[in-house]
Every structure is written in C-alpha cells, then in structure tokens.
DOKE-287841 format. One record per residue: residue in three letters; chain; x, y negated, z negated of N, C-alpha, C in turn. Coordinates in pm, 1 decimal, padded with zeros to 6 digits. Example, Ala and Ser with C-alpha at 12.3 -4.5 7.8 and 13.67 -1.06 7.14 Angstrom:
! DOKE-287841
   resn   chain       n.px       n.py       n.pz      ca.px      ca.py      ca.pz       c.px       c.py       c.pz
    ALA       A    01319.0    00569.0   -00780.0    01230.0    00450.0   -00780.0    01320.0    00330.0   -00780.0
    SER       A    01285.0    00225.0   -00708.0    01367.0    00106.0   -00714.0    01290.0   -00003.0   -00787.0
This chain:
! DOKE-287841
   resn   chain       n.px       n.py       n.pz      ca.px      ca.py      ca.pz       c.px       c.py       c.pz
    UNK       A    00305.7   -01769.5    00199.0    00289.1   -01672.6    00091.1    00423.5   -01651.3    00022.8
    UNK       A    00426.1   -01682.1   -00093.4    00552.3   -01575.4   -00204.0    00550.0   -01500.4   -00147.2
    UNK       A    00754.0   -01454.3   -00176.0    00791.3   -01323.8   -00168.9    00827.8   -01274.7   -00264.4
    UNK       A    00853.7   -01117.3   -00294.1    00890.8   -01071.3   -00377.8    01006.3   -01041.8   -00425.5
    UNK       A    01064.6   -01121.7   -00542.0    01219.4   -01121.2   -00557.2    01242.3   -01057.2   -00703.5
    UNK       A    01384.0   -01043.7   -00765.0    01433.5   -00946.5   -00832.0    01489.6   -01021.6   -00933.8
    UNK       A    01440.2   -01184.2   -00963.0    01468.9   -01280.3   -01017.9    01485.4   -01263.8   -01205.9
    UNK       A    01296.0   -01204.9   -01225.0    01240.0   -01176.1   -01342.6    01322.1   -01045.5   -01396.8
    UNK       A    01394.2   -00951.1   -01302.2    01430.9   -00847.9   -01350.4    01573.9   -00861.2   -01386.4
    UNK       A    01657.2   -00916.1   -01319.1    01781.7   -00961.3   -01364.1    01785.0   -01037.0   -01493.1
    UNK       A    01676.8   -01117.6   -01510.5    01650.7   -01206.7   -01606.8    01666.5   -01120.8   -01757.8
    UNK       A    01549.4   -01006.7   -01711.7    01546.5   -00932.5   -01887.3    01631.2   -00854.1   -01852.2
    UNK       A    01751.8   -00799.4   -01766.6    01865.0   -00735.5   -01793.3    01954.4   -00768.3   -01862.9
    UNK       A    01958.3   -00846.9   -01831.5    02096.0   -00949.7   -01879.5    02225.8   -00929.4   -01825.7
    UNK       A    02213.3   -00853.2   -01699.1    02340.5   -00844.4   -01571.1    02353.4   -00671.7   -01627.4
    UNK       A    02241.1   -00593.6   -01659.5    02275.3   -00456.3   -01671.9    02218.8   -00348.0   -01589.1
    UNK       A    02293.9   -00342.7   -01475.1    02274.5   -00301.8   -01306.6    02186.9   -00167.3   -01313.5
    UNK       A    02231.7   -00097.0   -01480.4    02140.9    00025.8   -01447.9    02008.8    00021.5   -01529.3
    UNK       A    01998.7   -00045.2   -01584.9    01882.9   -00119.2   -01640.6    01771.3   -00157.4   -01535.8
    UNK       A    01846.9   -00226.5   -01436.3    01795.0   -00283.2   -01325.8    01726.2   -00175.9   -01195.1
    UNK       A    01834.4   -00129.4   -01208.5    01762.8    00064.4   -01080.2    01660.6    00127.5   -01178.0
    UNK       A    01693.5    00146.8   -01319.7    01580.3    00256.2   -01406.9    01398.5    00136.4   -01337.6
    UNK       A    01431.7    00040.6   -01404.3    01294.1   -00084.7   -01388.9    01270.3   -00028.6   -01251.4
    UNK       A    01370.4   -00073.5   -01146.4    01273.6   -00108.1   -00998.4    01236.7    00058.7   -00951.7
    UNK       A    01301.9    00184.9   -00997.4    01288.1    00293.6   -00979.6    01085.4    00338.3   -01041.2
    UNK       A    01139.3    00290.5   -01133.7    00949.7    00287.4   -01247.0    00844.0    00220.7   -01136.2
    UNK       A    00906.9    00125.2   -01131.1    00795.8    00049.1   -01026.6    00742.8    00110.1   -00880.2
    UNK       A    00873.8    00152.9   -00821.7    00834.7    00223.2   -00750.9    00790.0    00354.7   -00722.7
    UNK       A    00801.3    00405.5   -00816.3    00725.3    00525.9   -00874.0    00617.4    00522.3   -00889.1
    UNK       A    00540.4    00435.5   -00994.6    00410.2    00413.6   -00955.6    00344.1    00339.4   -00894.2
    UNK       A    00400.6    00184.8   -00880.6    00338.9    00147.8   -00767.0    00199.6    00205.0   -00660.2
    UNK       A    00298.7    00264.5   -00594.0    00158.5    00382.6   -00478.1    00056.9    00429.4   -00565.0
    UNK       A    00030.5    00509.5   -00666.1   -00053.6    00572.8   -00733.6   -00156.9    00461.2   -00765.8
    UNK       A   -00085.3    00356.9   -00845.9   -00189.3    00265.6   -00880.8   -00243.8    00162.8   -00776.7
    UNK       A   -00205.1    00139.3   -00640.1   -00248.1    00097.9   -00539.1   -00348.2    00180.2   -00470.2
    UNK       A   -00329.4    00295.4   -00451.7   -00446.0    00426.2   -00422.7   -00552.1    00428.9   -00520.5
    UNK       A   -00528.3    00410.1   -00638.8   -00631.4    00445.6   -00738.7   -00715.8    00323.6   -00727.8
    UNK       A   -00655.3    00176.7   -00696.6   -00743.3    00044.8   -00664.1   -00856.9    00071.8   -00537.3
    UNK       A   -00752.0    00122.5   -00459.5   -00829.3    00099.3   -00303.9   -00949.9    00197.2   -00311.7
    UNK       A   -00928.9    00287.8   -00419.0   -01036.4    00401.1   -00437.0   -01177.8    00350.3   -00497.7
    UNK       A   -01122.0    00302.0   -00598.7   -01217.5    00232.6   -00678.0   -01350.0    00090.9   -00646.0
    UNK       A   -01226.2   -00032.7   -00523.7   -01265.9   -00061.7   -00480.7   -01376.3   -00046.9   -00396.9
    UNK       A   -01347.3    00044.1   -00281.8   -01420.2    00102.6   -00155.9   -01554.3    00157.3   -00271.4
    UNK       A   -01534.7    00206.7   -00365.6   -01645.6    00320.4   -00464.0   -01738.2    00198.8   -00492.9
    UNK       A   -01693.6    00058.7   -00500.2   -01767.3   -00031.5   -00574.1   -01805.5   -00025.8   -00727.8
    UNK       A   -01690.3    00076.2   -00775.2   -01636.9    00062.6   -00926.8   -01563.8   -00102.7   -00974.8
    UNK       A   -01633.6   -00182.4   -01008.8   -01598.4   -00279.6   -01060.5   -01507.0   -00291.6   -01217.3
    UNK       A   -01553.1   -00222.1   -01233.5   -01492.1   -00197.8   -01429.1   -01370.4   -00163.5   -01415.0
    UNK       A   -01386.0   -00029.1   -01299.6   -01214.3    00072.8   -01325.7   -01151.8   -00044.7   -01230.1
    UNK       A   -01232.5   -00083.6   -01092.0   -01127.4   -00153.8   -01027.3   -01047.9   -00274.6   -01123.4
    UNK       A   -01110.9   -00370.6   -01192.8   -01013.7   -00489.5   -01291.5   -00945.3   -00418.6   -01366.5
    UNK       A   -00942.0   -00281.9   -01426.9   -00823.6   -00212.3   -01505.0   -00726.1   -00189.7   -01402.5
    UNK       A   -00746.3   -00137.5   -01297.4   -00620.5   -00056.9   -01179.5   -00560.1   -00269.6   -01191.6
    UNK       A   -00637.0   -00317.1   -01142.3   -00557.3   -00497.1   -01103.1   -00480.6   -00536.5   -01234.8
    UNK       A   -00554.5   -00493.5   -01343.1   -00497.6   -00504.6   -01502.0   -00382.9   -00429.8   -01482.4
    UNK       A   -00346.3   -00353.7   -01444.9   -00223.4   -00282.9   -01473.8   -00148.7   -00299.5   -01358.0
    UNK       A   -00175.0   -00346.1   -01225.3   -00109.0   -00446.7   -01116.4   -00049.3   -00524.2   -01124.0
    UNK       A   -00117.4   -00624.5   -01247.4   -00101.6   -00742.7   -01184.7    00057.2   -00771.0   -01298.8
    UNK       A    00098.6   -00667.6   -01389.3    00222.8   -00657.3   -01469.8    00318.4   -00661.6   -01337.5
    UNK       A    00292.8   -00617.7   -01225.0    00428.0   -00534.7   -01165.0    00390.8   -00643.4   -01056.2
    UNK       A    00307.6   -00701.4   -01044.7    00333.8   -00855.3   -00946.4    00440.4   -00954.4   -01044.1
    UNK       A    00389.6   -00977.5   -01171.0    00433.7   -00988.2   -01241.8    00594.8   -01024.1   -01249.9
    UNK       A    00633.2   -00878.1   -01276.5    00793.9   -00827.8   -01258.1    00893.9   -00867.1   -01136.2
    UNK       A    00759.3   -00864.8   -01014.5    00804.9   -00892.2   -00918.1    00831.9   -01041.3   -00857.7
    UNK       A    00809.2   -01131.8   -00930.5    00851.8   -01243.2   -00975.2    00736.9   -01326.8   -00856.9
    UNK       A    00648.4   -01259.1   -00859.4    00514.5   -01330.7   -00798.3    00397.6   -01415.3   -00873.2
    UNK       A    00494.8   -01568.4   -00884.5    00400.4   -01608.5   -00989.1    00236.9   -01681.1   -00945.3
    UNK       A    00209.1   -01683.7   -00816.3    00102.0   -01740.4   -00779.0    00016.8   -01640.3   -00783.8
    UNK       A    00063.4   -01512.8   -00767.1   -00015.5   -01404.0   -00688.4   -00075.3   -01373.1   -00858.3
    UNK       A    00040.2   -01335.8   -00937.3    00010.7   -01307.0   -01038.8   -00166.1   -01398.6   -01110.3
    UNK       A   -00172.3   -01514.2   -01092.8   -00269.9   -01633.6   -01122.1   -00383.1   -01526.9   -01063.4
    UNK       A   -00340.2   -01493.0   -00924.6   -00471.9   -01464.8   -00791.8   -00517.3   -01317.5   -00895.5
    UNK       A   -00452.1   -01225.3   -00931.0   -00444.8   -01094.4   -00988.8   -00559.4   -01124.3   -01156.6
    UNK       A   -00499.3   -01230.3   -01189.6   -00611.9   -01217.2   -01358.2   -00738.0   -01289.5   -01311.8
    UNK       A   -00722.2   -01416.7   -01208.0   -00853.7   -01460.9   -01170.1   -00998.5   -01327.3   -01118.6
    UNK       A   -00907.0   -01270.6   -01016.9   -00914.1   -01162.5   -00940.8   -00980.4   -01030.1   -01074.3
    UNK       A   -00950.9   -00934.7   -01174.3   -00949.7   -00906.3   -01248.6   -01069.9   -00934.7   -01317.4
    UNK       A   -01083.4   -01135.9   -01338.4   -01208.7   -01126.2   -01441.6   -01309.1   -01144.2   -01342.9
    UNK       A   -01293.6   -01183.3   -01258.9   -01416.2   -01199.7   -01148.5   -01501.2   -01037.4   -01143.2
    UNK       A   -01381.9   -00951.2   -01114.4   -01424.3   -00835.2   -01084.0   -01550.8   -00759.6   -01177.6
    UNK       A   -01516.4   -00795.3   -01287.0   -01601.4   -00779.8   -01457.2   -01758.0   -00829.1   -01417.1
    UNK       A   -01718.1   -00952.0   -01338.6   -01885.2   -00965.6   -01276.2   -01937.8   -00917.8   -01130.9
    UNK       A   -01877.7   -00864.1   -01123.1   -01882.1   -00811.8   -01011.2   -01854.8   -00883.3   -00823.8
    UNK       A   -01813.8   -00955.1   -00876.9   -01735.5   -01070.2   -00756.4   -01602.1   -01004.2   -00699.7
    UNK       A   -01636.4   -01036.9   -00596.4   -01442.0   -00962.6   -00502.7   -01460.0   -01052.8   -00396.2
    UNK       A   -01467.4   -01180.7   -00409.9   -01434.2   -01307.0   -00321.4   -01303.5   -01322.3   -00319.8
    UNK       A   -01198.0   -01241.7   -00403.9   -01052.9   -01207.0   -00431.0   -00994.0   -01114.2   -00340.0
    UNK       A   -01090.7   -01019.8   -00322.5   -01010.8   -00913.8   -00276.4   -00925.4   -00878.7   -00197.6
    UNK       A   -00982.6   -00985.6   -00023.3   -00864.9   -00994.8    00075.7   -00721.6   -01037.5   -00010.8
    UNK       A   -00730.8   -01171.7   -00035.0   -00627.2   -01215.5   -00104.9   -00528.1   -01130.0   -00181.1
    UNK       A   -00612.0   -01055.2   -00274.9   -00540.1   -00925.9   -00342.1   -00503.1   -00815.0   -00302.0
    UNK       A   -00557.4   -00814.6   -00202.5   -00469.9   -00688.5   -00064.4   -00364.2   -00716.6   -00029.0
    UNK       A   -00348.5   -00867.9   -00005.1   -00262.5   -00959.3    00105.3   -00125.9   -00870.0    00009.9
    UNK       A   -00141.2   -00877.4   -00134.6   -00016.4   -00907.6   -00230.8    00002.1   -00758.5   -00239.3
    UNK       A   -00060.9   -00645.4   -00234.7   -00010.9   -00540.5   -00210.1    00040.8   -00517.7   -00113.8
    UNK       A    00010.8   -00526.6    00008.2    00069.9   -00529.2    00098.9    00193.5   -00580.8    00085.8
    UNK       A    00203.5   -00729.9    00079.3    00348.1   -00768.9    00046.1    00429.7   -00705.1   -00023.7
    UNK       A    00374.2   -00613.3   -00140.5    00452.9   -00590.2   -00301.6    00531.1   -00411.6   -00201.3
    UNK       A    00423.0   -00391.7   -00129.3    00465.6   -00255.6   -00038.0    00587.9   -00289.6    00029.0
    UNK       A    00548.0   -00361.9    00109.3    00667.0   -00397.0    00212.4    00799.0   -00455.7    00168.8
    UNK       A    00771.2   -00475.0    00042.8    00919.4   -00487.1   -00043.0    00961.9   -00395.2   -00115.0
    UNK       A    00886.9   -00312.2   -00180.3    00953.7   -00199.2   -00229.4    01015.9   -00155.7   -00130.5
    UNK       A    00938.0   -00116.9   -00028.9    00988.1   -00003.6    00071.8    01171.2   -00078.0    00093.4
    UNK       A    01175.6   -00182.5    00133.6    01299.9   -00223.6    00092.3    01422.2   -00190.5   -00005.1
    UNK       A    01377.6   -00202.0   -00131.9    01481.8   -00172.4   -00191.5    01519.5   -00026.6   -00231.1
C-alpha cells in the first residue's frame, strides 16, 4: 500500500514552510469530521451523501500525495451513485492510513 507523503504539498509551496503548516494544519482539522460524517453515512446506507463525504476525501488523499488511492476514491465515489460499495474496505484501508499519518505530523 502507498504511503502518505508531503511531496504534493511542498510542490504548491514552493519551499514556503508556513504555507506548508497553514495546508497540513486545514487538513488536519478537518480530516476527522469528514471521516465521521463518511462512516455515518455509510453504516446509514446513504449512498448519495456517502460519494459527496468521498468527493470531498478524495481532494485530501489527493494532497496527500496518494495517487493510487486517489484512482480507488473517484472509482469508489461513482460506484457509490449506484449504489455499489465493493470499494469500501479498500476505502477504509486509506483512511485509516491517511489517520495514522496525520496523527504523525
């Protein structure tokens, strides 16, 4: 599995360190909220709200320079629209991961 690195964010800084804390500070700020609001939605068998909460996820996999996961996140997303979550472990897997790296920095 990808890990989550700080690659994409240095990238649109352009070496501007507080640029770089404001971004990963945002992220981790909401992060949790919008991971709670998935797992909510999910479990509810809200399909609609759940591909918006992954829609607005899958930016901050994204950021997080997770480019496979990111693929798994829009596949994941339109599936959801039909109501398919043959994704979903998979898309846990990457929260989980995206957790256990914030909590890091």
């Amino acid at each position: 599995m990808e890990q989550p690195n700080q690659s994409y964010i240095k990238s649109l800084s352009g070496g501007n360190i507080e640029f770089e804390k404001k971004l990963i500070a945002v992220i981790k700020s909401e992060f949790p909220a919008e991971k709670a609001r998935y797992l909510k939605n999910i479990a509810a068998k809200k399909y609609i709200e759940t591909a918006e909460n992954v829609h607005k996820l899958k930016h901050k996999i994204s950021i997080l320079g997770l480019e496979k996961s990111y693929g798994i996140a829009v596949q994941y997303e339109n599936e959801l629209r039909e109501e398919n979550t043959a994704l979903k472990t998979p898309f846990e897997t990457i929260l989980e991961t995206m957790t256990n790296y914030l909590i890091t920095l």
